[in-house]
KEDREN-192233 format. One record per atom (N, C-alpha, C, O): x, y, z. Coordinates in steps of 0.2 Angstrom, whole numbers. Layout:
! KEDREN-192233
x:y:z
X:Y:Z
...
! end
This chain:
! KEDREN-192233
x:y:z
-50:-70:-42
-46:-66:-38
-49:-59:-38
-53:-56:-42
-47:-58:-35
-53:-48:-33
-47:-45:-32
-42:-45:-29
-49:-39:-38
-41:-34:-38
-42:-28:-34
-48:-25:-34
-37:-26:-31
-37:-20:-27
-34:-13:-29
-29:-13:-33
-37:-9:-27
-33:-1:-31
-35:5:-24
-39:4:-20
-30:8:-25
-31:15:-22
-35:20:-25
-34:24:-30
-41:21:-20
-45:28:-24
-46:34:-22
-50:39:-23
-40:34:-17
-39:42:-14
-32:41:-10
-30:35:-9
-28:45:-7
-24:46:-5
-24:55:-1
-27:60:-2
-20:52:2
-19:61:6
-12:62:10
-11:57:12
-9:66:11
-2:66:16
-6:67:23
-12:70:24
-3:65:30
-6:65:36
0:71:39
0:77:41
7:65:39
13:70:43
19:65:43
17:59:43
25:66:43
32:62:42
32:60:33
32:63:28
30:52:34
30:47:29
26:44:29
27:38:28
17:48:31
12:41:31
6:46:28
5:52:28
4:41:25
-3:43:21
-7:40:23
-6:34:26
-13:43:21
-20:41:21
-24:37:17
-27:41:13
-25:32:15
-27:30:7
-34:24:10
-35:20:14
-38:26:5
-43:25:4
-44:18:-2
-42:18:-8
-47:12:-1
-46:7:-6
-50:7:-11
-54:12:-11
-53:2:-18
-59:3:-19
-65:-3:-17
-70:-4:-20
-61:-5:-10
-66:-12:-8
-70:-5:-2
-74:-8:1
-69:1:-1
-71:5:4
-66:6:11
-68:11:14
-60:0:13
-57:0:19
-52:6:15
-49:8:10
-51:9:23
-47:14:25
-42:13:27
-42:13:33
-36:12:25
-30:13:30
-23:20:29
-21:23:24
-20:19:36
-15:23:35
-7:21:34
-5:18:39
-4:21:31
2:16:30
8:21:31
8:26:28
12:18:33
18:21:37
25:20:32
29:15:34
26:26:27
33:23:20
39:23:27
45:21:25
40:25:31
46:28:33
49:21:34
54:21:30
49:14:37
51:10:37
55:5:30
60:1:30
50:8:25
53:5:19
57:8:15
59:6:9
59:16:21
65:21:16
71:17:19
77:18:16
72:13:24
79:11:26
79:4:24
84:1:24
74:2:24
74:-6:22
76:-10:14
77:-16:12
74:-5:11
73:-5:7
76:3:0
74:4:-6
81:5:3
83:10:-1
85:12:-7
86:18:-9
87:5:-10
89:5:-16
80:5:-21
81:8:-27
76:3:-20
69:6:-24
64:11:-20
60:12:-24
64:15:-14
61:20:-11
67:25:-6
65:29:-2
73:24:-7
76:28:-3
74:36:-6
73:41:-2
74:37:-11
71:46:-15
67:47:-11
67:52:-8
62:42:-8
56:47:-4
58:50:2
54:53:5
66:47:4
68:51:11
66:59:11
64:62:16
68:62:2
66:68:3
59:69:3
56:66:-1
57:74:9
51:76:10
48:78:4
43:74:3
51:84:-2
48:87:-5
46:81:-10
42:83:-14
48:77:-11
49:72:-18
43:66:-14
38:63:-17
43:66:-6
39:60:-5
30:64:-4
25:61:-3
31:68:-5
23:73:-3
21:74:-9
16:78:-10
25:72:-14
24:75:-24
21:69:-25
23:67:-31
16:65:-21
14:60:-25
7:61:-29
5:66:-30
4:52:-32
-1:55:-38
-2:48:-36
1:44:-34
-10:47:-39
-14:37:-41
-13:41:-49
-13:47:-51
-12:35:-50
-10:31:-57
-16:28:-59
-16:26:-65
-24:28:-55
-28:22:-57
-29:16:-53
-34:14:-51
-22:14:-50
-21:7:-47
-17:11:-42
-21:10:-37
-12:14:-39
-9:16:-33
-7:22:-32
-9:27:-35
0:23:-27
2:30:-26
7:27:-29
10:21:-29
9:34:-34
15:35:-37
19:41:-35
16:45:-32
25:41:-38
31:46:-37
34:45:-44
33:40:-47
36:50:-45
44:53:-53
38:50:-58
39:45:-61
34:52:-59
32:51:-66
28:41:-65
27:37:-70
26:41:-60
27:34:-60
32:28:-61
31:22:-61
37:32:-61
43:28:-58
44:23:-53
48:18:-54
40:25:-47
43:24:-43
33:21:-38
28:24:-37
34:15:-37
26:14:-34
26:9:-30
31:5:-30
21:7:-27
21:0:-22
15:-5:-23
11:-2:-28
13:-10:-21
8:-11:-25
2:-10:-20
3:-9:-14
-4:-10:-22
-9:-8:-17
-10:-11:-13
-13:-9:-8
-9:-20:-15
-11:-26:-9
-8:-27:-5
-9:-32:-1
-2:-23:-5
2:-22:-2
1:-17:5
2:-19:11
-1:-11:1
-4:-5:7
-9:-9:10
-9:-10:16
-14:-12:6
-21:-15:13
-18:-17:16
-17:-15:22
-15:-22:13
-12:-28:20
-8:-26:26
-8:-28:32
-2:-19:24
2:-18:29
0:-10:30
4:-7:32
-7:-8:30
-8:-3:32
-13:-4:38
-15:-9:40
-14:2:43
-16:2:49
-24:4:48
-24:10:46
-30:1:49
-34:4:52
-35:11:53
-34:13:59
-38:16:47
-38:21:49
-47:23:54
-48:29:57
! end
């Protein structure tokens, strides 16, 4: 099994980031769909200010202290081709 992590990150504009893997693929992933779908574990990131205060952890993008995270195999797969 081949583990995946995020080794960079950056804000673009709205709810999507730029994230860098450490297989070298680039993708850009779009949080906004998963603030309504999903709002009982990412609804906080609706606020701007709290969802652009993110940080990697080592393994992915995090929020509050690492409270709040996705998994990274998760961004490759549903991240777009940057």
């Amino acid at each position: 099994m081949k583990l995946t992590w995020v080794t960079a990150a950056s804000y673009i504009d709205g709810y999507r980031l730029a994230l860098t893997f450490n297989d070298g693929s680039r993708k850009v992933f779009d949080f906004a769909p998963l603030l309504t779908t999903k709002p009982s574990r990412f609804g906080v990131l609706a606020k701007m200010e709290v969802f652009k205060n993110f940080a990697l952890d080592g393994w992915t993008v995090t929020w509050d202290n690492g409270k709040i995270d996705i998994a990274p195999e998760y961004l490759l797969e549903h991240g777009i081709e940057a």
